[in-house]
C-alpha positions as a Markdown table, in Angstrom:
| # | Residue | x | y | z |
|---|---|---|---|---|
| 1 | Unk | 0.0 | 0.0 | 0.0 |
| 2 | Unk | 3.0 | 2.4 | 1.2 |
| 3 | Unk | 4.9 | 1.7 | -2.3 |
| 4 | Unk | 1.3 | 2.6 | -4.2 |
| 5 | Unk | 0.9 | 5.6 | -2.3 |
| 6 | Unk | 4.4 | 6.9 | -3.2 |
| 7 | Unk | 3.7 | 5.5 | -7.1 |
| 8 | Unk | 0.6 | 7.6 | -7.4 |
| 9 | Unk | 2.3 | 11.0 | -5.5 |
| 10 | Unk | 5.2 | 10.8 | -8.2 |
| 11 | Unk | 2.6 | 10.6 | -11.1 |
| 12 | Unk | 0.7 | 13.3 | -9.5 |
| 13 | Unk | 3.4 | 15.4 | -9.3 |
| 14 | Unk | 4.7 | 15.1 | -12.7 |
| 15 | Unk | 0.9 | 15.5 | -14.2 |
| 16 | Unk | 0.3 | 18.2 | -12.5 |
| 17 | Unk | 3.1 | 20.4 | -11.9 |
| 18 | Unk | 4.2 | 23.6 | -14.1 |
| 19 | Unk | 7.2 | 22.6 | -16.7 |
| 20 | Unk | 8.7 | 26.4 | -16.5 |
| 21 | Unk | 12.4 | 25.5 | -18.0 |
| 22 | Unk | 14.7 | 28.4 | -17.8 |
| 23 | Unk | 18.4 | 28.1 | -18.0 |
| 24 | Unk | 18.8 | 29.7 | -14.9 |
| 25 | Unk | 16.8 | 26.9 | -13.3 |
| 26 | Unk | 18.7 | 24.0 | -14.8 |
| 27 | Unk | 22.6 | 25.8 | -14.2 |
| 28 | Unk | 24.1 | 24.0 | -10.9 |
| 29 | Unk | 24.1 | 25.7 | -7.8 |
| 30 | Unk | 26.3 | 25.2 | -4.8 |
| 31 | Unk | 26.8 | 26.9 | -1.5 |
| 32 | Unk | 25.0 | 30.3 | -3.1 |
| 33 | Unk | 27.7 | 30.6 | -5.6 |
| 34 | Unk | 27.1 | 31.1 | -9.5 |
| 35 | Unk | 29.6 | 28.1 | -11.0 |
| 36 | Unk | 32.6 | 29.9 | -12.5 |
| 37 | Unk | 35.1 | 28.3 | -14.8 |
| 38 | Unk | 35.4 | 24.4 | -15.5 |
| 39 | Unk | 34.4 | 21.6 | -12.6 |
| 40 | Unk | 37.3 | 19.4 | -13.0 |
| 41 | Unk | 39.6 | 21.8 | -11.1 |
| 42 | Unk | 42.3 | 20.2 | -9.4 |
| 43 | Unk | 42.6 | 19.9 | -5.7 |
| 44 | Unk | 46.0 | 20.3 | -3.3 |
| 45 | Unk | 46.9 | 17.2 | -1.9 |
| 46 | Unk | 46.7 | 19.0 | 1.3 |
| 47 | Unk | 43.1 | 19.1 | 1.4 |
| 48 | Unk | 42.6 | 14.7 | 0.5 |
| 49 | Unk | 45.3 | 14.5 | 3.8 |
| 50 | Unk | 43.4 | 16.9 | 6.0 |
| 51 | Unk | 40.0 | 15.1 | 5.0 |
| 52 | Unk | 41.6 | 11.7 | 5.6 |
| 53 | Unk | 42.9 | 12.9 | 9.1 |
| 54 | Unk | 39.3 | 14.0 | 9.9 |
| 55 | Unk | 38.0 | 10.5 | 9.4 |
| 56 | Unk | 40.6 | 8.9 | 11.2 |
| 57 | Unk | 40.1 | 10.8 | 14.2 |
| 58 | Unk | 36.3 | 10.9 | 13.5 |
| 59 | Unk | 36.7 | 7.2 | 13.9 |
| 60 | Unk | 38.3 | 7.3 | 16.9 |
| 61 | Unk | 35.5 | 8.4 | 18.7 |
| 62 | Unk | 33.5 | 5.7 | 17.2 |
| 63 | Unk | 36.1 | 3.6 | 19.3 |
| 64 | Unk | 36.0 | 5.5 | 22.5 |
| 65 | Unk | 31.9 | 5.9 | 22.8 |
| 66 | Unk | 31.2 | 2.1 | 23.1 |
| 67 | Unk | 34.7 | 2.0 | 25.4 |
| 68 | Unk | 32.7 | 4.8 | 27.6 |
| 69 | Unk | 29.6 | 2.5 | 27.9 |
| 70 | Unk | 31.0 | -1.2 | 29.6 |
| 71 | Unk | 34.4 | 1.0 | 31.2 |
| 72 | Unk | 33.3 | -0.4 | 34.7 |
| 73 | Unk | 33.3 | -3.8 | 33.2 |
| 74 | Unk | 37.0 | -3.7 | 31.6 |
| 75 | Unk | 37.9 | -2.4 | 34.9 |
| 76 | Unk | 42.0 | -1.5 | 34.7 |
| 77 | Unk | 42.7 | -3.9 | 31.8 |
| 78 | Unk | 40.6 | -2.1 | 29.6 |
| 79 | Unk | 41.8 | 1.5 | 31.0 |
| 80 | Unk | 45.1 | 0.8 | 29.6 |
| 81 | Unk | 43.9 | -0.7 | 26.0 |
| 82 | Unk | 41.5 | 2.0 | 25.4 |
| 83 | Unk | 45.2 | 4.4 | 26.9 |
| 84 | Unk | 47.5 | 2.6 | 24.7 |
| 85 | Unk | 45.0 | 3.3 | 21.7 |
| 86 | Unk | 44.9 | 6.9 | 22.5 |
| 87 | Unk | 48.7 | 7.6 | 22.7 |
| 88 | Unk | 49.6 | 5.7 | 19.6 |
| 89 | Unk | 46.5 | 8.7 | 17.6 |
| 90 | Unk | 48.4 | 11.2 | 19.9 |
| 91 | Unk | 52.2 | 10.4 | 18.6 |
| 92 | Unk | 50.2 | 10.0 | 14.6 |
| 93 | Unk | 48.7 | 13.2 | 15.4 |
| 94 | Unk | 51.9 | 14.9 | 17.2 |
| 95 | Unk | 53.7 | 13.5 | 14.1 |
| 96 | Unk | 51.0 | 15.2 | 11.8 |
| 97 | Unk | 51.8 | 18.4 | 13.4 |
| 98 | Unk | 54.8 | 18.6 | 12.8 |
| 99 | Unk | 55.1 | 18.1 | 9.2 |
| 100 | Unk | 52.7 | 20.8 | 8.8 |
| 101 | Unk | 50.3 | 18.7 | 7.3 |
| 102 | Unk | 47.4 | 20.6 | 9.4 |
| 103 | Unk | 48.4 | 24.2 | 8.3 |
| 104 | Unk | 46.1 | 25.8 | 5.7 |
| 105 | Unk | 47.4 | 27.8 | 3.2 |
């Protein structure tokens, strides 16, 4: 019934609805900005490193929230896992640092 219901909105819609093509209305749009020169610009390295770096530390907190949730179960032992996990991201992340991989320019 649900997968009807859908069905007969989308033949509705295209029935009834205006078709008012302008060029305007069919040029892509993105973040309020009129498109301006070609799309396959090319993209610093920089920016693939920094959005890699985001994921693996967006990851890590994937780690810790389930850690947070049974940490009176692992008692010690799982203190000094979830520690060790944390310092190896913190020497990556010192490491990052340093090579300047986080600076924008």
């Amino acid at each position: 019934m649900s997968a009807f219901i859908g069905l007969v909105i989308i033949v509705l819609s295209e029935l009834l609805s205006k078709k008012n093509v302008t060029p305007i209305k069919v040029m892509p749009y993105e973040c309020g900005m009129d498109p301006i020169g070609s799309a396959r610009k090319r993209f610093s390295v920089r920016f693939f490193v920094l959005g890699m770096l985001f994921i693996v530390f967006d990851i890590e907190l994937i780690f810790l929230f389930p850690w947070a949730t049974i940490f009176e179960q692992l008692r010690v032992f799982g203190f000094i896992e979830m520690l060790v996990f944390v310092l190896v991201l913190l020497v990556g992340l010192v490491y990052v640092w340093r090579k300047g991989a986080l600076e924008w320019e």
